[in-house]
C-alpha positions in Angstrom: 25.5 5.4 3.9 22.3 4.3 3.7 21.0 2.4 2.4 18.1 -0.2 1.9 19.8 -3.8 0.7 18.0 -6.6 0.3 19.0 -8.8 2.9 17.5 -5.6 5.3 15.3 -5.3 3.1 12.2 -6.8 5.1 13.7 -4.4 7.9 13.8 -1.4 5.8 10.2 -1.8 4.2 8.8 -2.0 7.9 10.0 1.7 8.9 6.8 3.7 8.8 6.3 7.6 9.0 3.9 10.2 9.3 2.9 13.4 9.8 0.1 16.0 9.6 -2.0 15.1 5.9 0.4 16.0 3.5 0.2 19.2 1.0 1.0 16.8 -2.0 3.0 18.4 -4.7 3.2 16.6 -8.0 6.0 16.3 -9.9 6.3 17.1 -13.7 6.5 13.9 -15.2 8.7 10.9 -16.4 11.7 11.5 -19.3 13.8 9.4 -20.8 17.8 10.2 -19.9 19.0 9.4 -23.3 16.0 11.8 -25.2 17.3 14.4 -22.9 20.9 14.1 -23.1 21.4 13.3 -19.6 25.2 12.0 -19.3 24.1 9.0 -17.1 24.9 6.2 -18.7 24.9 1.9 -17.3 28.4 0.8 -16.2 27.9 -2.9 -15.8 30.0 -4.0 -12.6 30.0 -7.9 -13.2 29.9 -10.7 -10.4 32.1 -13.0 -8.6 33.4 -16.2 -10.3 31.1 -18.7 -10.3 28.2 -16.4 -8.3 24.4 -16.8 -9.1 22.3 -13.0 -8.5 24.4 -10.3 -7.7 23.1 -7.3 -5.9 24.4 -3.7 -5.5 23.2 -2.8 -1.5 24.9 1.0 -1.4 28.3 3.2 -3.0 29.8 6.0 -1.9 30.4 9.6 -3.1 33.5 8.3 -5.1 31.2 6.0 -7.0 32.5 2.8 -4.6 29.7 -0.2 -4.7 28.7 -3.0 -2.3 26.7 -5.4 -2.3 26.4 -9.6 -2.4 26.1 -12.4 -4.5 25.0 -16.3 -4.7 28.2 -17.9 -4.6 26.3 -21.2 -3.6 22.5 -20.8 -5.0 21.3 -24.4 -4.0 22.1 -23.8 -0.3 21.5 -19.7 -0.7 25.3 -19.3 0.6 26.2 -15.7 -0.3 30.0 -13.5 -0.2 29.8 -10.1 0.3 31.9 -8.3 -2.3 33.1 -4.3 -3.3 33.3 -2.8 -6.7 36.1 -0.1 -6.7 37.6 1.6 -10.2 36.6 -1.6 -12.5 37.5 -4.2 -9.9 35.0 -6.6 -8.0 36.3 -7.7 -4.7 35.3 -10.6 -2.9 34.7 -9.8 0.9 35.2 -13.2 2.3 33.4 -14.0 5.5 34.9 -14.4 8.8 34.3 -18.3 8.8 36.4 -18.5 5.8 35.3 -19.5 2.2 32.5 -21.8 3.3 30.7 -19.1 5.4 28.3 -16.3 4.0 28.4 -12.8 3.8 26.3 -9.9 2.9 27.2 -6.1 3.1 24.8 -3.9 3.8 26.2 -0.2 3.6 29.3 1.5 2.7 30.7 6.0 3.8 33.1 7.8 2.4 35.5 6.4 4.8 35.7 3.1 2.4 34.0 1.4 5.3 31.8 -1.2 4.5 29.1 -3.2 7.2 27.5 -6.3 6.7 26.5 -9.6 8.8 28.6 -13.0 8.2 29.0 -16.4 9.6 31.0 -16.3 13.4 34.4 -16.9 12.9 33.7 -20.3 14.2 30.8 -21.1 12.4 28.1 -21.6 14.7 25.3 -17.8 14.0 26.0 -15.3 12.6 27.6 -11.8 13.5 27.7 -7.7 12.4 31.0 -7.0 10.6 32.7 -4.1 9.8 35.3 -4.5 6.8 38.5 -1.9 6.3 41.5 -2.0 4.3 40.9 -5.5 3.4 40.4 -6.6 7.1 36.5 -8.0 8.2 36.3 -7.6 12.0 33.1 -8.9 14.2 31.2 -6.2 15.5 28.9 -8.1 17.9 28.6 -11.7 19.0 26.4 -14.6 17.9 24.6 -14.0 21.3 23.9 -10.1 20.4 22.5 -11.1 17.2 23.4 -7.7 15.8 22.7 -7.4 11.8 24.5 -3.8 10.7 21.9 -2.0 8.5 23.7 1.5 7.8 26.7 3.2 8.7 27.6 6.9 8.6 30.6 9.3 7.8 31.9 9.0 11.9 31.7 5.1 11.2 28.8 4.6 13.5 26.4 1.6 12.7 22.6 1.3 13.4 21.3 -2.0 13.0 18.7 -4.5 14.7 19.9 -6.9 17.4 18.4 -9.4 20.4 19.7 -12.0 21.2 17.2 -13.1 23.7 14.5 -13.5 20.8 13.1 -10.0 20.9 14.5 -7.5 18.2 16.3 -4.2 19.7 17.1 -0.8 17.7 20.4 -0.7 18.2 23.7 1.7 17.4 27.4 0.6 17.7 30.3 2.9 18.0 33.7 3.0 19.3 33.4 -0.7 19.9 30.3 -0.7 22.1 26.7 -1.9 21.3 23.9 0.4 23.0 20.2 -0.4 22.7 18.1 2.5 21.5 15.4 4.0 24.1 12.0 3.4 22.5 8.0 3.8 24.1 7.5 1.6 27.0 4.8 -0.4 24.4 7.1 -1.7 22.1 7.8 -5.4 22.1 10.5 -5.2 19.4 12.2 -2.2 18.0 14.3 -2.0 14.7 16.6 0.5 12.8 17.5 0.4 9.3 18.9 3.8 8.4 20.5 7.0 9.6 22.1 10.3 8.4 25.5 12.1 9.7 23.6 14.3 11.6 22.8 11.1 14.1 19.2 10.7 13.0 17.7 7.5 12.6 15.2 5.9 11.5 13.2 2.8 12.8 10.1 1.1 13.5 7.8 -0.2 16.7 6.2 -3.4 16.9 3.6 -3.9 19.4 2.7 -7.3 21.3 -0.8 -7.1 19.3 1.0 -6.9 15.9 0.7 -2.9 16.0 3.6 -1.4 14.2 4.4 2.6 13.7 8.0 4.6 13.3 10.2 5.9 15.8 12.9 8.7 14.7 15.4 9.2 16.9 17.5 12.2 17.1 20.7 13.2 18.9 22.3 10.2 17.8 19.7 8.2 19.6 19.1 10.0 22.8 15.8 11.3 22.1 13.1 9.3 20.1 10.1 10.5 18.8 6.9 7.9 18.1 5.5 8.3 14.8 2.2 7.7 12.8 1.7 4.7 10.0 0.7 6.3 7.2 4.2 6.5 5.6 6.4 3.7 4.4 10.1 5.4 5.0 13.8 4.3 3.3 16.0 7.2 4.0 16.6 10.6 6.0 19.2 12.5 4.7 21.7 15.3 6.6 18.3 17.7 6.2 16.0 15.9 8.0 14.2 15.1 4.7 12.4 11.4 4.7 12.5 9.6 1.3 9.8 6.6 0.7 6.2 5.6 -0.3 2.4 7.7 1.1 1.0 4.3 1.6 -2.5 6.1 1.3 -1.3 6.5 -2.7 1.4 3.8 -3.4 3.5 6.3 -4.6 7.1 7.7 -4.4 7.1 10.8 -1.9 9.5 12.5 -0.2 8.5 14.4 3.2 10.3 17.8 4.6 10.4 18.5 8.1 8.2 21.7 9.2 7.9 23.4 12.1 6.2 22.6 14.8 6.6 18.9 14.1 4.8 18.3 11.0 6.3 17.4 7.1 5.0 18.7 3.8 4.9 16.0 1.4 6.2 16.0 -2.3 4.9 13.6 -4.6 7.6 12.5 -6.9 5.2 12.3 -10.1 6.4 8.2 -10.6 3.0 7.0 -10.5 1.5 3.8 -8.5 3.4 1.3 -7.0 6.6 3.4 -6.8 9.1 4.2 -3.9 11.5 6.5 -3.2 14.6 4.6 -1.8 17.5 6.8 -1.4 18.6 10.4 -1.3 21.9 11.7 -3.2 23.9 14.5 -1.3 22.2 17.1 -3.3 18.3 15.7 -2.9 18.6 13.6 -5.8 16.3 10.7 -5.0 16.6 6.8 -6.4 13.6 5.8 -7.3 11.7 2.4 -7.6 8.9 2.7 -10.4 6.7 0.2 -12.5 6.7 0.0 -16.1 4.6 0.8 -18.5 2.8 -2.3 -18.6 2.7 -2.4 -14.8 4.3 -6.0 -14.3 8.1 -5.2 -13.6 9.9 -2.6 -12.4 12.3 0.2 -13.4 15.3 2.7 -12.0 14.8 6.2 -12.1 16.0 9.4 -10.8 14.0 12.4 -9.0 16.5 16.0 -9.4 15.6 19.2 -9.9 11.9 18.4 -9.9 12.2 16.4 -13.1 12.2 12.6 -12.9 14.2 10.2 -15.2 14.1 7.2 -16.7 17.4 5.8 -16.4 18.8 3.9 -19.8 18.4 0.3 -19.9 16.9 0.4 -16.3 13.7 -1.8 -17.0 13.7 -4.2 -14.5 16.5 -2.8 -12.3 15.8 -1.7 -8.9 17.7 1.3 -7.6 19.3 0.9 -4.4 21.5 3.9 -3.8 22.4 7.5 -5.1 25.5 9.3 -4.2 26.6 13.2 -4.1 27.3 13.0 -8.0 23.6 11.8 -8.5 25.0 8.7 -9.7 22.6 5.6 -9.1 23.4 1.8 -8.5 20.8 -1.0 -8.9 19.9 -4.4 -9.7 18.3 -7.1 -11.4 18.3 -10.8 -10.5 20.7 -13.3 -12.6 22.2 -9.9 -14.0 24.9 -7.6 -13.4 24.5 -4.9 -11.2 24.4 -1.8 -13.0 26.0 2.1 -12.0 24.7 5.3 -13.6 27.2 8.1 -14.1 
């Protein structure tokens, strides 16, 4: 389930929100896990033989990672792979050990998406891996590139073959274009929620861009304002990401009447929230101290930590436990639990 990777992650960072100003409510403050006896603590999950920058993209409630890695830096030729009870599992492509790979997002099912080489080489294609079988969801012609998938194993992504990026959904086999305002030029969709929302962005011919939330699993869509930079929605409707007008980590709840009231996460500039757990635990990218790098932490309960030995990580997921997964180039990919 969701989830922002970074080979969407261009995608994901485009989806922008808004709604009436936002009531800001700060949180308390930063802790360290380890002063407060948090039982988080780093599992590293490794990389693939011979791989160069590994990077976690999503896991599931049973703590289940994806994610990809280098396995050929000099040509930037990557392999999916899954991390499952200790064991790191090369995904393969569908164009054999010469193509490249990159999952995306993972659900409960033990499904995993991603885009890889065509089985014959020639573009690329959206996969959908299962019980150790990769299957194409799309054709080199669609151009479909799987963002996020949910618990009923359907798949939002962005697709166009013809040049001009589509929001689209698949499901049960078939690829259907979201409906978006008659303005847009080019449409995306990076994430969505098991209650069929999603999540997505307009692009204008004049370089315009604002969000578009569509509910009902995409038959109604809704055009939203720019002043919010959004990663996630989870099952309550709740939007997870950065108040552009601050630079920092906010989470927005839906109110009546159509509006959000907007928490403020207490991270401090230059922070983003990324990704909700099942229980409204949030992932969250922060700075450092100094300001130059960046750090994993975790929004729950209204407290915010610092995860242990997360300097430099960047969170990508959290999961129903309020475990977190995140990475760091040239290291391991770290879990918290």
């Amino acid at each position: 389930m969701k989830r922002t990777t970074t080979a969407t992650a261009a995608l994901a960072a485009a989806l922008v929100l808004a709604g009436a100003p936002p009531a800001s409510a700060t949180g308390p403050g930063v802790h360290d896990a380890a002063g407060r006896g948090d039982d988080l603590a780093p599992v590293a999950l490794g990389v693939l033989p011979g791989s160069q920058g590994s990077f976690a993209t999503d896991l599931d409630d049973r703590d289940r990672v994806v994610g990809w890695a280098y396995v050929d830096i000099s040509t930037a030729r990557s392999h999916a792979w899954r991390w499952s009870d200790g064991r790191l599992t090369d995904l393969g492509t569908l164009a054999g050990p010469e193509g490249y790979s990159f999952a995306s997002a993972t659900n409960d099912r033990g499904q995993v998406v991603g885009t890889s080489s065509a089985p014959d080489g020639a573009g690329q294609v959206g996969f959908l891996w299962e019980d150790g079988v990769m299957t194409a969801l799309s054709t080199p012609q669609d151009a479909f590139s799987p963002a996020d998938i949910d618990d009923r194993g359907r798949v939002v992504g962005t697709g166009g073959g013809s040049g001009s990026l589509r929001a689209q959904v698949w499901r049960n086999g078939v690829l259907t274009t979201l409906p978006a305002p008659a303005e847009c030029a080019q449409t995306t969709a990076g994430v969505l929620n098991d209650r069929g929302t999603i999540v997505g962005a307009c692009y204008t011919s004049g370089g315009e861009g604002y969000a578009l939330l569509w509910q009902g699993a995409g038959r109604s869509v809704r055009a939203l304002d720019a002043s919010m930079q959004v990663h996630d929605v989870d099952d309550r409707g709740w939007l997870a990401g950065q108040d552009l007008t601050t630079g920092r980590a906010t989470v927005w709840a839906p109110q009546r009447g159509g509006g959000w009231r907007a928490v403020d996460l207490g991270a401090g500039e230059s922070s983003t929230a990324l990704d909700f757990g099942r229980a409204g635990e949030v992932a969250v990218r922060g700075a450092t101290g100094s300001g130059t790098g960046v750090r994993a932490l975790l929004w729950r309960r209204g407290e915010l930590t610092v995860l242990p030995g997360g300097d430099g990580y960047e969170p990508a997921a959290a999961n129903a436990r309020g475990h977190v997964v995140g990475s760091s180039f040239q290291v391991t990919p770290l879990l918290w639990r």
